[in-house]
C-alpha positions in Angstrom: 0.0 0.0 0.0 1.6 3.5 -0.7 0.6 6.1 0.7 2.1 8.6 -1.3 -0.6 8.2 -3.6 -3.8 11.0 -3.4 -7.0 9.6 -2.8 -8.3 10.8 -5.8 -5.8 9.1 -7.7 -6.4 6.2 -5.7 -10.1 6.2 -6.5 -9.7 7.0 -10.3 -7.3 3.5 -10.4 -10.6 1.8 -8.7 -12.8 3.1 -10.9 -10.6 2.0 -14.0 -9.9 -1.4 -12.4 -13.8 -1.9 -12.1 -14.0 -0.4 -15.8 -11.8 -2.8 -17.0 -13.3 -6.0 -15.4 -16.8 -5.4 -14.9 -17.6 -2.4 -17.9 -19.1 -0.1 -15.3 -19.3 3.6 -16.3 -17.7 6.1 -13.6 -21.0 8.1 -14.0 -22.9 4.8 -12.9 -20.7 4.9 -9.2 -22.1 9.0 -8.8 -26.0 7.9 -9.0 -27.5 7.3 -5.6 -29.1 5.4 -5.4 -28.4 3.3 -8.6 -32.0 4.0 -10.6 -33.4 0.7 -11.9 -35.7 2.5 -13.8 -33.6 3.3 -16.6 -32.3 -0.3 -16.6 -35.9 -1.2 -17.4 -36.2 1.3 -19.6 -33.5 0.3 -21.7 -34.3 -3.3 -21.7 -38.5 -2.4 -22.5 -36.7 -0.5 -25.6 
């Protein structure tokens, strides 16, 4: 662990990491809470 590092920087690498391995958006970690609705939208469409 270094702690050298920001925390923002910190948080950008975990949001690439969960980019990279699960395709989520960094826009999708700011909702709260996560709105289902548009998922159901999407998939009505």
């Amino acid at each position: 662990c270094n702690h050298d590092e920001k925390p923002g920087r910190l948080l950008r690498n975990a949001t690439r990491l969960l980019e990279t391995r699960f395709g989520i958006r960094h826009t999708t970690l700011q909702i709260e809470p996560p709105d289902y609705n548009i998922v159901e939208n999407v998939e009505d469409g």
